[in-house]
VOFISE-642513 format. One line per 4 residues: number of its first residue (from 1); their letters; for each residue x, y, z of N, C-alpha, C. Coordinates in nm, 2 decimals, always signed. Atoms other than C-alpha are relative to their C-alpha. Layout:
! residues N
NUM) A) X:Y:Z:X:Y:Z:X:Y:Z | ...;
//
This chain:
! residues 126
1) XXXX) +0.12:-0.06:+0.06:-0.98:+7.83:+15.50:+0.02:+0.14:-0.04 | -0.03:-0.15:+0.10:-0.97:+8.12:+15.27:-0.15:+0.13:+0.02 | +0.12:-0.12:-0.08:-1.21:+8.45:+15.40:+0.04:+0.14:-0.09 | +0.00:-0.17:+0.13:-1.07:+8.70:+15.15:-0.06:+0.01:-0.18;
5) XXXX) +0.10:+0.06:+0.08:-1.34:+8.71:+14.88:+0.10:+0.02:-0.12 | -0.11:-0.04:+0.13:-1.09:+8.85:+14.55:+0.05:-0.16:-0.01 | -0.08:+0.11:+0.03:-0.88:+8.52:+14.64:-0.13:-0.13:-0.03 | +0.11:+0.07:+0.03:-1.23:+8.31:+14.68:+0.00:-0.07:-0.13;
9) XXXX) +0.01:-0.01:+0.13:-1.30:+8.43:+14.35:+0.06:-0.07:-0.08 | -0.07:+0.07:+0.07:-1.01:+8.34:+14.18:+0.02:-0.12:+0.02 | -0.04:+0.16:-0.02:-0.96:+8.01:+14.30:-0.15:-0.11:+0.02 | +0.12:+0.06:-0.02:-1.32:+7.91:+14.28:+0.00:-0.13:-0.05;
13) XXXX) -0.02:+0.18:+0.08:-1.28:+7.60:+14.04:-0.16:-0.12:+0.01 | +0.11:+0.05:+0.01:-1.66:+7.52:+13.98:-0.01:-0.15:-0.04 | +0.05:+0.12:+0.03:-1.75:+7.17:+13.96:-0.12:-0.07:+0.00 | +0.11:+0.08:+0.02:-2.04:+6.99:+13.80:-0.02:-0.11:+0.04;
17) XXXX) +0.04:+0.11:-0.08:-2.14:+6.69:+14.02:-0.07:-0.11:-0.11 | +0.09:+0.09:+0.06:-2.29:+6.38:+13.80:-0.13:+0.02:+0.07 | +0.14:+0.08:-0.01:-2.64:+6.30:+13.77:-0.12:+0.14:+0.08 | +0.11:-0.15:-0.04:-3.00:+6.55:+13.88:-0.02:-0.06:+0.17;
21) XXXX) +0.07:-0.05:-0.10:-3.08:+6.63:+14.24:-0.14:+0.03:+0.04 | +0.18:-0.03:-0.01:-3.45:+6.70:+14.38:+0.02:+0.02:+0.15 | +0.02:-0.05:-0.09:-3.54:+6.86:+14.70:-0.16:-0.08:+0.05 | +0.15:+0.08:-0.07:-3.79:+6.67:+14.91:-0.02:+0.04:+0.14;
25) XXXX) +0.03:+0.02:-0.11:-3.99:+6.78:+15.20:-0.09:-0.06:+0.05 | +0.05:+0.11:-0.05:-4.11:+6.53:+15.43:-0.06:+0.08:+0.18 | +0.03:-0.04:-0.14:-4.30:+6.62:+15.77:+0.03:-0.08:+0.15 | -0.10:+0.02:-0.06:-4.10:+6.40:+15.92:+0.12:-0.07:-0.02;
29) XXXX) -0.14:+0.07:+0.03:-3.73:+6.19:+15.94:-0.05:-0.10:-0.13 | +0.02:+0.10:+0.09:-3.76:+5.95:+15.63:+0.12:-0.10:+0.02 | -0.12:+0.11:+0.02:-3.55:+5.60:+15.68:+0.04:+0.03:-0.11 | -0.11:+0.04:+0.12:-3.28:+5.67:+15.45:+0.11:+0.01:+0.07;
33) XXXX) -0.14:-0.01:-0.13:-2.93:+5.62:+15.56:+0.08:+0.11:-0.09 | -0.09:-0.14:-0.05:-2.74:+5.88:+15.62:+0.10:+0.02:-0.17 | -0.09:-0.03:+0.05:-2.49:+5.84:+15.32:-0.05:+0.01:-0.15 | +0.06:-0.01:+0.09:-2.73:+5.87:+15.06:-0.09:+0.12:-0.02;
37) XXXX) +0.05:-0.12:+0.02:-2.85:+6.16:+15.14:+0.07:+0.12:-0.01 | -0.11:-0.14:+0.06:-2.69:+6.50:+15.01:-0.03:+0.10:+0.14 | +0.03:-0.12:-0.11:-2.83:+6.73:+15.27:-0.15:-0.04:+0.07 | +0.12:+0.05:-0.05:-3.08:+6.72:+15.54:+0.00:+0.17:+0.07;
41) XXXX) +0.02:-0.12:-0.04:-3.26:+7.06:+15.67:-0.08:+0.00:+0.09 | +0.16:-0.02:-0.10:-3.51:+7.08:+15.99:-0.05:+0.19:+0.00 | +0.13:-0.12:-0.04:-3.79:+7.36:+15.99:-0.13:-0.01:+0.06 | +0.12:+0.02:-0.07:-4.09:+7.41:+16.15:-0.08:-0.09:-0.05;
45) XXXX) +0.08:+0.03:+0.09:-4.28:+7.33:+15.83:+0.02:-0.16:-0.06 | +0.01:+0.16:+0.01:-4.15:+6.97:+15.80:+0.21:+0.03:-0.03 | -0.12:+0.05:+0.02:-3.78:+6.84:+15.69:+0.06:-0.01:-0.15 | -0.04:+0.02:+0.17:-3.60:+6.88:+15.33:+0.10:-0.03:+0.03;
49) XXXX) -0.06:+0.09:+0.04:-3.43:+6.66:+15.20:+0.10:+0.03:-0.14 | -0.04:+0.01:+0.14:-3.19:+6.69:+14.92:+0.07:-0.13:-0.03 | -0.02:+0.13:+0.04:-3.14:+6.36:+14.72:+0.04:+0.02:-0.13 | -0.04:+0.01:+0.18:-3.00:+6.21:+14.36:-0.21:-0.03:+0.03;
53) XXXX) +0.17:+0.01:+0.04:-3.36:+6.21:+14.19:-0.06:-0.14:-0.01 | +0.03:+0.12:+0.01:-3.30:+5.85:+14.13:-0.03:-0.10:+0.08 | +0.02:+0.06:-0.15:-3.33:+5.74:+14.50:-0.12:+0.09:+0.00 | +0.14:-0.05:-0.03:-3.62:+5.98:+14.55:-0.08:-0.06:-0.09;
57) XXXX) +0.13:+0.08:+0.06:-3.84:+5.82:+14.22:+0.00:-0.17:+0.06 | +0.05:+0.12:-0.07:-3.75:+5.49:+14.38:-0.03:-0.02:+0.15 | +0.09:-0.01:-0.10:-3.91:+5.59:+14.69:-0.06:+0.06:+0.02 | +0.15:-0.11:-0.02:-4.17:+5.77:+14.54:-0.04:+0.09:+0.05;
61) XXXX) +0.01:-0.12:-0.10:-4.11:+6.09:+14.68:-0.04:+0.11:-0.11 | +0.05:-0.11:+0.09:-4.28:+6.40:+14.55:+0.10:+0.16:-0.02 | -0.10:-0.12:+0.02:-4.04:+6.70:+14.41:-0.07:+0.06:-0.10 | +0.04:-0.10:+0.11:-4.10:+7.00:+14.23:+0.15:+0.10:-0.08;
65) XXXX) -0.08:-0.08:+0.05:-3.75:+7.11:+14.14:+0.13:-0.10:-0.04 | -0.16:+0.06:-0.03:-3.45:+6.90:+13.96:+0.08:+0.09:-0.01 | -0.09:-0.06:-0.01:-3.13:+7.03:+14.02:+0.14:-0.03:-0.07 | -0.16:+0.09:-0.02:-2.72:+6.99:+13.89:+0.00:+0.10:+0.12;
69) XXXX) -0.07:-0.06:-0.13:-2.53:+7.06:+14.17:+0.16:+0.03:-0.04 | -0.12:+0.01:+0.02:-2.23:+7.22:+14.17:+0.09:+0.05:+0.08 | -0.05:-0.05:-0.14:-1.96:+7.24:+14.42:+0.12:+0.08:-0.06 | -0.12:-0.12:-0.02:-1.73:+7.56:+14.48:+0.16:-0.05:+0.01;
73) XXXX) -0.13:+0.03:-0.04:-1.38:+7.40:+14.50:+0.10:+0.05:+0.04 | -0.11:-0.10:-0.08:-1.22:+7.65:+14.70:-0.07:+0.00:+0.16 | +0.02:+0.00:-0.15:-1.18:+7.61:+15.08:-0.06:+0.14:+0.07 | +0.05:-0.15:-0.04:-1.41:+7.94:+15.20:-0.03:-0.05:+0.14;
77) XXXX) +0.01:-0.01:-0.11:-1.42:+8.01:+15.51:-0.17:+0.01:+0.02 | +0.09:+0.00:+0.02:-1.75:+8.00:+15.67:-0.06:+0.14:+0.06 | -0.01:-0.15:-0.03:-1.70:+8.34:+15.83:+0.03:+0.14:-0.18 | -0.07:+0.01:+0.07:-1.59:+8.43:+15.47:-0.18:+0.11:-0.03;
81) XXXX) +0.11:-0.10:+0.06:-1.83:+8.78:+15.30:+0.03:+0.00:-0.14 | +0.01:-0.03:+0.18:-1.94:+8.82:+14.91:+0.00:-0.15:-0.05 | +0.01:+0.07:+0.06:-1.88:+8.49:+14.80:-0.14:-0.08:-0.06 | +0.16:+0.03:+0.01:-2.27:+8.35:+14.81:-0.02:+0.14:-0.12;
85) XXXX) +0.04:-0.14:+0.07:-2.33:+8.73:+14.66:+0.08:+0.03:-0.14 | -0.07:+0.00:+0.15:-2.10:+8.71:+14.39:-0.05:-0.07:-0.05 | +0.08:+0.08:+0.05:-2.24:+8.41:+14.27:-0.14:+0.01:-0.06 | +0.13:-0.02:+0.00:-2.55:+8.41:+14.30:-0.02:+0.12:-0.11;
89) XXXX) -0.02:-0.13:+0.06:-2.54:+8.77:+14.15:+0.07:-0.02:-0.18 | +0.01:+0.04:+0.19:-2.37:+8.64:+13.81:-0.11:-0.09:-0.07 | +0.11:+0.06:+0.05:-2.62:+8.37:+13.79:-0.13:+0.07:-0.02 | +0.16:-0.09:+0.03:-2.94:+8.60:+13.82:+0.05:+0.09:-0.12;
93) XXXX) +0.01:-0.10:+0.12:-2.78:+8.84:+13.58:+0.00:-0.08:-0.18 | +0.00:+0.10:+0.12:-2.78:+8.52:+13.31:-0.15:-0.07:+0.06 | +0.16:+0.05:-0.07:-3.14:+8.46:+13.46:-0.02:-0.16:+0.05 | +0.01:+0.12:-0.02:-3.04:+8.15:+13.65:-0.02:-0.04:+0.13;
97) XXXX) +0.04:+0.03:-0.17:-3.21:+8.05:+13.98:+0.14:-0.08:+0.08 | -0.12:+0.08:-0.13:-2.95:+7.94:+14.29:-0.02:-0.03:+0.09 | +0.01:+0.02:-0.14:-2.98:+7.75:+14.60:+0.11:-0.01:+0.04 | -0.09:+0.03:-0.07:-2.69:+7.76:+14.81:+0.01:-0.12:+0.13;
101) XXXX) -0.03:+0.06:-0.14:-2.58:+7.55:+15.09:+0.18:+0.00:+0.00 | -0.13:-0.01:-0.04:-2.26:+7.60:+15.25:+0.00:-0.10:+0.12 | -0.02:+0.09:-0.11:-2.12:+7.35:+15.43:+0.15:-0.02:+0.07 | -0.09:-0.05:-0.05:-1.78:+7.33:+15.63:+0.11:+0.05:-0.05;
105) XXXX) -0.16:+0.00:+0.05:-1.50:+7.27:+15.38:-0.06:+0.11:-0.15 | +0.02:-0.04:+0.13:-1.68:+7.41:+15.01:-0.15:+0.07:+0.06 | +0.12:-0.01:+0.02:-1.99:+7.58:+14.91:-0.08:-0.07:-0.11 | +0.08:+0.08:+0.07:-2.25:+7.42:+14.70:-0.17:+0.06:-0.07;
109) XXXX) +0.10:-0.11:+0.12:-2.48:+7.58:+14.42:-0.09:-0.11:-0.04 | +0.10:+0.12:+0.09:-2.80:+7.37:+14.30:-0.10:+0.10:-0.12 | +0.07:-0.09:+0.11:-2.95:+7.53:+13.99:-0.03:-0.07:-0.09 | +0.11:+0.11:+0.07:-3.24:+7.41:+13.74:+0.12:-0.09:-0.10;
113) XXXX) -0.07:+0.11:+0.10:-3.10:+7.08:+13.58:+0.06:+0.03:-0.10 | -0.05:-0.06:+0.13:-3.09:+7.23:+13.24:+0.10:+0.15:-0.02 | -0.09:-0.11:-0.01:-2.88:+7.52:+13.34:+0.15:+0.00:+0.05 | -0.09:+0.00:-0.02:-2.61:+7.37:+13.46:+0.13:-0.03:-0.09;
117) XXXX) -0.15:+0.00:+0.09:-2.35:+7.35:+13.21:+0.03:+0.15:-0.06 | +0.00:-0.13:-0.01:-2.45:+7.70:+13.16:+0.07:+0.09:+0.12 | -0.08:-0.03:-0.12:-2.38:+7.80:+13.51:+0.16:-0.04:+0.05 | -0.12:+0.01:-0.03:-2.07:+7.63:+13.51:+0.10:+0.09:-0.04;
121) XXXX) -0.08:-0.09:+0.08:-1.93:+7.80:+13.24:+0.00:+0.19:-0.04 | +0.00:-0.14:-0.01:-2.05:+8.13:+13.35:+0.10:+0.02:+0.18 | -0.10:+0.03:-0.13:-1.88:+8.05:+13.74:+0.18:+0.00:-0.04 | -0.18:+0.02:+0.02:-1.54:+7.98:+13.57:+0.06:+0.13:-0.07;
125) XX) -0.04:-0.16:+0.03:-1.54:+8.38:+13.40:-0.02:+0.04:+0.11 | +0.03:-0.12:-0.09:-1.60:+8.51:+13.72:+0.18:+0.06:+0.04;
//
């Protein structure tokens, strides 16, 4: 796992994921199995969900944000400083919202549907 942000950087290797995303929260567990779901979050305020959008309209789930997703393809550590901050930080200065989720091996960028082929190709000058 790589923790020195310069090398991060350069070896970032953005990838656009097929198909839109949607964020769903639910106030509690929703039967779906496990491998269909992209990410699962507990908070006080109920449970989000991130899903393909196409499994959420066919279980009629209420969302207010599609997403592409796009995953970081460099092994970052999760002790690893600046990387989230760099990111993020190009995308706002091309006025483009980011949710992160970092998870053990990659990080993972979700930004409005229609911005992602934008964000990609602003991620790969960094």
């Amino acid at each position: 796992m790589i923790r020195d942000t310069p090398k991060l950087i350069k070896n970032i290797q953005p990838r656009l994921n097929p198909g839109q995303y949607v964020f769903h929260c639910a106030p509690r567990n929703l039967d779906i199995p496990a491998e269909q779901v992209i990410c699962m979050f507990r908070e006080p305020e109920g449970i989000t969900y991130v899903l393909g959008r196409k499994l959420a309209d066919e279980l009629k789930l209420e969302y207010d944000f599609v997403a592409a997703w796009i995953t970081l393809n460099v092994y970052s550590s999760l002790e690893a400083v600046g990387l989230t901050a760099k990111v993020s930080n190009a995308l706002a200065a091309e006025n483009i919202s980011c949710n992160a989720i970092a998870a053990y091996h990659h990080d993972h960028i979700f930004v409005p549907y229609k911005d992602g082929e934008r964000a990609i190709s602003i991620l790969r000058k960094l």
